[in-house]
N, C-alpha and C positions, 0 to 999 in steps of 0.2 A: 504494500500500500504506500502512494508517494506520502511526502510530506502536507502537500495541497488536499489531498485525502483527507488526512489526520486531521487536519486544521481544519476540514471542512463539518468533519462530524465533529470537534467542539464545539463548534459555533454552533451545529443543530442544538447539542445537548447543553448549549449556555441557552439557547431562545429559548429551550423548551421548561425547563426550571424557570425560568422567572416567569412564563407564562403562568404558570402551575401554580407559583406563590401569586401570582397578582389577583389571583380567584379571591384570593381573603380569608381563603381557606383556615391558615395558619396565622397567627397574629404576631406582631411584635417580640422577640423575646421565648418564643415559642419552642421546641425539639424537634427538628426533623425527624423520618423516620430513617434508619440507620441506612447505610451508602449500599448494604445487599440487598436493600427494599427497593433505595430509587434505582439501581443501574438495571434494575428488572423490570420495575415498571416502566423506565424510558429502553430500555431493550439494547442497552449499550454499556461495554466494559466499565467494571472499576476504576479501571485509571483514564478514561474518557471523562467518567464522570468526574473525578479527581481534579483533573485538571479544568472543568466547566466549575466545580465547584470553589476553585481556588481564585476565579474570575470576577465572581462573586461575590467575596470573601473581599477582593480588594475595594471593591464598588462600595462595600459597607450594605450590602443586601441581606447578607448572614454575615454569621461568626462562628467559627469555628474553635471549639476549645478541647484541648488536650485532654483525652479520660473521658472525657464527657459527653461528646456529640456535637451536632452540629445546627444551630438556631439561627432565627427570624431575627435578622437583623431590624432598622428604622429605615427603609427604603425610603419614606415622607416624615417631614417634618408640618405638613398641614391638616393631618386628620383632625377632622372635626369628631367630638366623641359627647355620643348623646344616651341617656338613659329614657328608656320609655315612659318611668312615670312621671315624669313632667311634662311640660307645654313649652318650651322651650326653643324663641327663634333661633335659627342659623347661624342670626349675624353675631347673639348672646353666647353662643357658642364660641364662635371666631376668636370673639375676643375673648374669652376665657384662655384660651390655646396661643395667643396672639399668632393666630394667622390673619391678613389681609384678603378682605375679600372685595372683588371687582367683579361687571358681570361688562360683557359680550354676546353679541346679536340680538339686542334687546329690543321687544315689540311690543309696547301695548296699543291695543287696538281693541274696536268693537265686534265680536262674534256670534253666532246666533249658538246657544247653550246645546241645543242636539237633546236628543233621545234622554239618553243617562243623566246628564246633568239636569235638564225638563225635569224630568221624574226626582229628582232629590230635591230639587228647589220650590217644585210644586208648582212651575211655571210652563209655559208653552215652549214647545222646542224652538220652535224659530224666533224666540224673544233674547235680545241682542245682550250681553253683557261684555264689562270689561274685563279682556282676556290679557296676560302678562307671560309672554316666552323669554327666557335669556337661559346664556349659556353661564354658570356660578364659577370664575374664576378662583382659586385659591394661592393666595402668594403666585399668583400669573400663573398659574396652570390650571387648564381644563377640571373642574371636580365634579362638577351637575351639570345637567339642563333641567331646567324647573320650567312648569307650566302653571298657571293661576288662574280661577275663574271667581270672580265676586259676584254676589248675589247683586242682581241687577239695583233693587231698593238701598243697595249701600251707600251713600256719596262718599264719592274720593274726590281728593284735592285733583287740580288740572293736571292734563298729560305731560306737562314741560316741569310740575312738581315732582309729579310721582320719578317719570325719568331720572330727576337729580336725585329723591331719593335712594331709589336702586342702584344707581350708579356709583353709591359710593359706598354699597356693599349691605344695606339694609334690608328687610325682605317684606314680603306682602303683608306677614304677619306685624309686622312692626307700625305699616300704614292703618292699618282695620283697628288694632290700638290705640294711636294715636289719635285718630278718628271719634273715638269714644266707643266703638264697637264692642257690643259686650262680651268677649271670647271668655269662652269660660272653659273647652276641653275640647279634644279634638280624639274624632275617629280615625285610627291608622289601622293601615292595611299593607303589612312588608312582604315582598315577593321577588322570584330572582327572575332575571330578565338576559337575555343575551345579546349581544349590541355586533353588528359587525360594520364594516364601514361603508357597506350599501346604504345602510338604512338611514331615515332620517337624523336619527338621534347620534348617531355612531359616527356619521360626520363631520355633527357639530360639535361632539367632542373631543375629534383627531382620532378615532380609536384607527388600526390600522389592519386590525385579527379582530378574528371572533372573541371577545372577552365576555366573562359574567360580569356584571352589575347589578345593584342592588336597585330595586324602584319602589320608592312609597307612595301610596294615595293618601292623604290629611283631607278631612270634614271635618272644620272647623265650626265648632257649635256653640250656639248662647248656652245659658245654664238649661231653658225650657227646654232645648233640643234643636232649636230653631239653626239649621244651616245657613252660615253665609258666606262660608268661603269654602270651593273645589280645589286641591292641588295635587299635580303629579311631580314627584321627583324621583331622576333618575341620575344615579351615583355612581361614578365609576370605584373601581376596588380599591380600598386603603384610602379614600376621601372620606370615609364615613365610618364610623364605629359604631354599632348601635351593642345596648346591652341592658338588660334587665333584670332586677332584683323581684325572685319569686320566696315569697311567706308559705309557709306548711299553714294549713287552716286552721288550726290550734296548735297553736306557738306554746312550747312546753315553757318552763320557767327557767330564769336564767340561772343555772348552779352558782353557789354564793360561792363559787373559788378563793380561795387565800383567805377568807372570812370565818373558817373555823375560831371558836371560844373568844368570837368578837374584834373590835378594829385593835390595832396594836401603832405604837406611835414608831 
């Protein structure tokens, strides 16, 4: 096999590794599974893989520790990391993480709501509302496309407002807020999605392969239940962390640890 061989099937089995991890599969800090797992699963030697994985290793993708295995490095420094049981905007997020957020391709415009939206809002499909596409920059890179639909009875401030708002990294939810809208809880709905770069959204993201992404639907509701805001986002891998703290339904008690025969100074 020449050398341009060799070199050629690294480079396969460098693509294909980071593909792999770009799924989200594995997070941060995480253990790979041991080098006789992957070179089977990618269908290429040990020391193919070795040296893809040493590639990597330099990039700061993983790390590789002696004795131990081989983990998820910090590929990003802009995930945004959200827990479900809050209500929590984006941009609140951003800045918590101090990431920078900018948007691209931004359109709002008037649309007629359609079928699904008609039916949630309790309105006629061809009744026009104000719709919000942009592409969610994160520290200048690609992280979402989000879509918005406002319940047509909501006022918002003018198109040349909202525009400046958005554009300097604040989101729908922050305007319907600000607005006096009474948000009180929002219905989510997380599902995986596949983006290639046919397609509308995979485009507008740069995506260049087939990748997973993550897409949420948010029903933004008053306290009665009353909808007034539709959104779809769609997140490419490692832009988003979502995670949730689940309660056993009778929470036993908490052991009084180190509390035996009373407090002790």
């Amino acid at each position: 096999m020449s050398t341009q061989a060799r070199r050629s099937l690294v480079d396969v089995a460098e693509d294909a590794l980071r593909t792999w991890l770009a799924t989200g599969r594995h997070r941060s800090g995480e253990r790979l599974p041991p080098e006789q797992e992957l070179s089977a699963r990618l269908g290429i030697s040990r020391g193919t893989l070795r040296t893809a994985l040493r590639r990597l290793e330099e990039s700061g993708e993983i790390v590789r520790r002696q004795g131990s295995g081989t983990f998820v490095g910090q590929t990003t420094s802009w995930t945004l990391d959200e827990g479900l049981e809050k209500l929590v905007s984006y941009s609140e997020l951003a800045r918590r993480r101090g990431v920078k957020l900018e948007v691209a391709e931004l359109s709002i415009d008037e649309q007629r709501l359609g079928p699904e939206r008609g039916e949630l809002f309790g309105l006629d499909p061809d009744t026009p509302a104000t719709t919000f596409t942009r592409v969610l920059l994160m520290d200048g890179e690609p992280g979402a496309r989000m879509r918005d639909v406002v319940h047509p009875d909501v006022e918002l401030p003018s198109v040349a407002r909202l525009r400046q708002t958005l554009e300097r990294g604040e989101m729908v939810l922050d305007v319907l807020l600000r607005q006096g809208v009474p948000v009180a809880y929002a219905r989510t709905h997380v599902m995986a999605r596949l983006l290639t770069k046919r397609d509308r959204v995979g485009s507008a993201l740069g995506v260049t392969e087939t990748t997973a992404a993550l897409e949420i639907e948010h029903v933004h509701c008053t306290a009665e239940g009353s909808p007034v805001e539709h959104s779809t986002d769609i997140f490419l891998p490692r832009s988003l962390d979502l995670h949730v703290v689940r309660w056993l339904e009778d929470v036993p008690p908490v052991p009084a640890i180190g509390r035996s025969g009373g407090a002790r100074n």
